[in-house]
N, C-alpha and C positions, 0 to 999 in steps of 0.2 A: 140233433141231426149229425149223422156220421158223417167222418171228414173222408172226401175224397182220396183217393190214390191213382197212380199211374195207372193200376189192374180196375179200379173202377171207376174211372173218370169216363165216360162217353165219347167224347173228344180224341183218345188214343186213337191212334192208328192200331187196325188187327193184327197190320203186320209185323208192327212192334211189340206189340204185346206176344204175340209166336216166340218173335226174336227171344223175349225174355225173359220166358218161360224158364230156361233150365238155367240163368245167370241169378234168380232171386232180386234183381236190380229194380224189380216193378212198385215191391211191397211199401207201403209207409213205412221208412226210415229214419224220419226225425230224430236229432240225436242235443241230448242238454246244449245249451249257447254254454260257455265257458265264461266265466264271472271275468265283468273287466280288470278287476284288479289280478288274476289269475297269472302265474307268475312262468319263466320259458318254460321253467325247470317239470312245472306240473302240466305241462301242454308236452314234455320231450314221449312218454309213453300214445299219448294220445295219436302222435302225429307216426312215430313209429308201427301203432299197429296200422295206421292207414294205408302206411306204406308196405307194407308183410303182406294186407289182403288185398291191395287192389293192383299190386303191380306183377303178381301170378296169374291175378282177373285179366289183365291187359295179352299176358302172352296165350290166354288158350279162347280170348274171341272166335268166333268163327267167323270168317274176314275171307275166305275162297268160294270162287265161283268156279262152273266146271267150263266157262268160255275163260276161265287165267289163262287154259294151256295152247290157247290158240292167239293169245297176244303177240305182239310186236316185241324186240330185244328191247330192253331197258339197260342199259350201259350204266355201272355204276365207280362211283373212283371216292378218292378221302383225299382231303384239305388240310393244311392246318393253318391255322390264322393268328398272328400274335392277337392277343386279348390287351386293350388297355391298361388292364392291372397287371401286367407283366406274364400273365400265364397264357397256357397255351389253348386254342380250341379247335376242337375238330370240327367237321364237317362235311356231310358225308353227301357227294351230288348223286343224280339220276340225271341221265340224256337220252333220250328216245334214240337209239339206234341209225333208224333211217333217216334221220336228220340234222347226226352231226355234223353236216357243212353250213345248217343253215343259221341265222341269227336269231334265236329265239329270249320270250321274255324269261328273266328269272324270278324265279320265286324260292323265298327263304321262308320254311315252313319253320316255324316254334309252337311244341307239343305243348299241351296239355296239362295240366295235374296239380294246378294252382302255384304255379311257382315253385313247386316246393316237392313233390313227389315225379315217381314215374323214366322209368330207365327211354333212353331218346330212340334206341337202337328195340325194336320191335315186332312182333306182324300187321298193328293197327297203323303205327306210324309209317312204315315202311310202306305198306301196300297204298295208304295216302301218297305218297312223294310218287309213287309207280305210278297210277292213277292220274295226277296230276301232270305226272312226265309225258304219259302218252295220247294226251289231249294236245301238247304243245306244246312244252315248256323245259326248260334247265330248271329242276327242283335241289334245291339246298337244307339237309334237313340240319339247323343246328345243335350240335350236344352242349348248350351250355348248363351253369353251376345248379343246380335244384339248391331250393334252401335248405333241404332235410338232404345231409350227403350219405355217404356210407360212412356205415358203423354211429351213423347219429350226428357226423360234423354239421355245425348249423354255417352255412352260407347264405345271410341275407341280403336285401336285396340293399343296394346294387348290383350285386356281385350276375346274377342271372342276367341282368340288363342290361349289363355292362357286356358282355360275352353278347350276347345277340344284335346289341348295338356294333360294336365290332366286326360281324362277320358281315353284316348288310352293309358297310362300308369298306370292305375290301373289296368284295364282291362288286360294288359301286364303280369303285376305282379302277378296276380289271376287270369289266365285264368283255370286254372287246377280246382279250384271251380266253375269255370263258364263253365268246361266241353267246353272248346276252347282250339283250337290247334292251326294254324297260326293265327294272328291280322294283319288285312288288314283294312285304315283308306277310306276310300270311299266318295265322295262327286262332288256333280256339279254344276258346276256355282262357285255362294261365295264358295259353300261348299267344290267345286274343290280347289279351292285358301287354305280352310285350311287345307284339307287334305295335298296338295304338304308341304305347310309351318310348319305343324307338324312334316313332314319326318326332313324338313329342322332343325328344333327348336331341336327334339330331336337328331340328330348328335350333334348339338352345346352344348346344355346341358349333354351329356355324356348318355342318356340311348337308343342309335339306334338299340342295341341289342333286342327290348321289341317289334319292329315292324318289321313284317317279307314282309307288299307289300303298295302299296298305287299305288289305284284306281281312276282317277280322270272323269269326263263328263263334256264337255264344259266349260274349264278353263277360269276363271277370273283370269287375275293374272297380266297384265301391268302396270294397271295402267295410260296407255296409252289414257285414251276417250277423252283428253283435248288436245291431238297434236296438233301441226300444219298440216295441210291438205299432206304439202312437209313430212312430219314425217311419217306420217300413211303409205302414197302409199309409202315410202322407204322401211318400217319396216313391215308394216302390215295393207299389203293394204285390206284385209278383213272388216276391220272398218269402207273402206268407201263403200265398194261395196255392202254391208250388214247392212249399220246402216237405221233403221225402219223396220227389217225383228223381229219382233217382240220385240225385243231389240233396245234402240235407245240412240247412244252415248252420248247423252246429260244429260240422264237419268243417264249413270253410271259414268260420268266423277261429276257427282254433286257426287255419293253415294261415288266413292271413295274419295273424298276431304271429303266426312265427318269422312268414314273410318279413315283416314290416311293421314290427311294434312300438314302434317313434314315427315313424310316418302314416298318418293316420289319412291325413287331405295333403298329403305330396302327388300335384299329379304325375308324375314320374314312376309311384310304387301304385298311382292308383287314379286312371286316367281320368273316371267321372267325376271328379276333381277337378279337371283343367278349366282354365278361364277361357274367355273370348277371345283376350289376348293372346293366351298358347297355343289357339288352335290358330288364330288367323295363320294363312300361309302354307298352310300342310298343304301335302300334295292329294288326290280324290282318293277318296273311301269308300271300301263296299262292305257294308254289313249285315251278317245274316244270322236271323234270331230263331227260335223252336216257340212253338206254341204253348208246351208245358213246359217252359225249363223255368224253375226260380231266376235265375238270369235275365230274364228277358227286358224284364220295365228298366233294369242300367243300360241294355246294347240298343233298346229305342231313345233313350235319353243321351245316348253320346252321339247316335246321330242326328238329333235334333240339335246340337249343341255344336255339332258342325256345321250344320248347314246356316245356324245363325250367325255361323264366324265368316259365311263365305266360300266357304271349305265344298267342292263338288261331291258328295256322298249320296248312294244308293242304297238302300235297306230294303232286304225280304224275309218277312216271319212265313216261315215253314208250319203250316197246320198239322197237329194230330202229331208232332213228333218232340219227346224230350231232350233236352242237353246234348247237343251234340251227338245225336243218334246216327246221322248221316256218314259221319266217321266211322262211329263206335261199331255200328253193326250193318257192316258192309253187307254179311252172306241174308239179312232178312231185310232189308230195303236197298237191295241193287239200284230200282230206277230213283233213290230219292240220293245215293253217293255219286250215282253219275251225272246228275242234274248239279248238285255243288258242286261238285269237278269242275263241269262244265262252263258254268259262271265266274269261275273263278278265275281259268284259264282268260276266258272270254275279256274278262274286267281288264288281266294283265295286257293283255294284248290292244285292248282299245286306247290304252294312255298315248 
């Protein structure tokens, strides 16, 4: 029996599969799992071309509608925020125009790209924070560390979590100058992963008081891409039913060994990890899963895993649509990017 793909899975949305037509992103892409003993140095070319091909991918999506030119002004301004390790970050807000008197929730968006790839400053990420801003909201998008830097610097983690932990706590601290009321930390994919592990960092470091939700979209957070085959279908059989649905195990089982290749069950580098005890206390979660996405059996199992701790968490799986599609391709699923928008906003607003 032939194995499925995103182009011939029944289950796709049409309009996804349009979308994806001219990006090649549909086709089975499985790519080798990378041997555990495999070493950075053999993982540094790997993780390089990912970043060469997908972060050219990112800037020529097609992400415009012909209703953009009749939006509202989006006001935008830059941050900068000492960073815990001494360095500096930036930060780049959005404020809806017609509303800068009023107090609205913020939200601190952390991109994409497994920790480790993907420039922060973009037309996907941007037209997200826009989107987001004119629902309702002060959007913050943060530029912190990738673990793959330019020219090759490896930054691992803490280093990214540490920079995003930091900007949700200033932001915390002075939301009242930044005319913010709730701080909701927002993110998918990687970015899902740092939002949960902010929630998580700040309990442990003593300021949980400073976030009131954390929002997450197609979680990255096992760790998991390098299982055994017996591991995945026990644990999280998603990874194999799903790997080349645009995402392809092989791919994030290298990024996270560059991520985090001593912290293997740190929930910090890798939230489906955490205990009962780490979660008790977090503030509510909203998490939302794709029907195809390899991803998906970790981001239903973190919220099961909250709601066992106590923890107030909402989860909706999106039928018919891959990995973070909602983002990804804004110009061929308009009604399914403004429906996330929209909940998202919504979520912030309701703490």
């Amino acid at each position: 029996m032939d194995r499925k793909t995103l182009e011939t899975d029944p289950r796709t949305s049409p309009a996804l599969l349009k979308g994806l037509q001219p990006l090649s992103l549909g086709k089975d892409n499985s790519t080798p799992i990378p041997a555990p003993e495999a070493s950075l140095e053999s993982l540094e070319k790997i993780i390089a071309t990912m970043s060469e091909n997908f972060s050219p991918l990112w800037e020529t999506f097609p992400n415009e509608l012909p209703s953009d030119k009749d939006e509202p002004l989006v006001e935008r301004s830059t941050i900068e925020v000492e960073g815990e390790d001494g360095n500096r970050i930036t930060v780049y807000a959005f404020r809806p125009s017609a509303q800068k008197d009023q107090v609205l929730p913020g939200i601190l968006y952390t991109h994409g790209g497994a920790m480790t790839i993907l420039k922060t400053l973009g037309p996907v990420h941007e037209r997200w924070c826009t989107s987001l801003a004119l629902q309702g909201a002060v959007v913050f998008l943060v530029d912190f560390r990738n673990a793959w830097g330019e020219g090759g610097i490896r930054r691992p983690f803490p280093q990214g979590l540490n920079d995003c932990a930091s900007a949700v706590k200033y932001v915390g601290q002075n939301r009242k100058d930044f005319g913010v009321g709730n701080v909701v930390v927002q993110g998918e994919s990687g970015g899902a992963n740092l939002a949960l592990a902010v929630a998580l960092k700040a309990k442990k470091d003593g300021w949980i008081d400073l976030l009131d939700g954390v929002s997450a979209q197609a979680p990255y957070i096992s760790g998991g891409y390098g299982w055994t085959e017996g591991r995945k279908q026990k644990e999280l059989p998603s990874l194999l039913e799903f790997d080349g649905y645009v995402l392809p195990c092989g791919s994030l089982a290298a990024m996270a060994k560059w991520y985090a290749p001593s912290d293997k069950t740190n929930p910090l580098a890798w939230p489906y990890h955490a205990s009962e005890q780490d979660l008790k206390g977090l503030p509510p979660h909203h998490i939302t899963i794709s029907e195809l996405d390899p991803l998906k059996d970790e981001g239903k199992a973190y919220h099961r895993k909250l709601v066992a701790a106590g923890v107030k968490s909402t989860s909706v799986v999106v039928l018919g649509l891959s990995h973070g599609a909602a983002i990804l391709f804004r110009h061929a699923l308009p009604d399914e990017h403004r429906k996330e928008v929209r909940e998202i906003v919504a979520f912030a607003k309701s703490l």
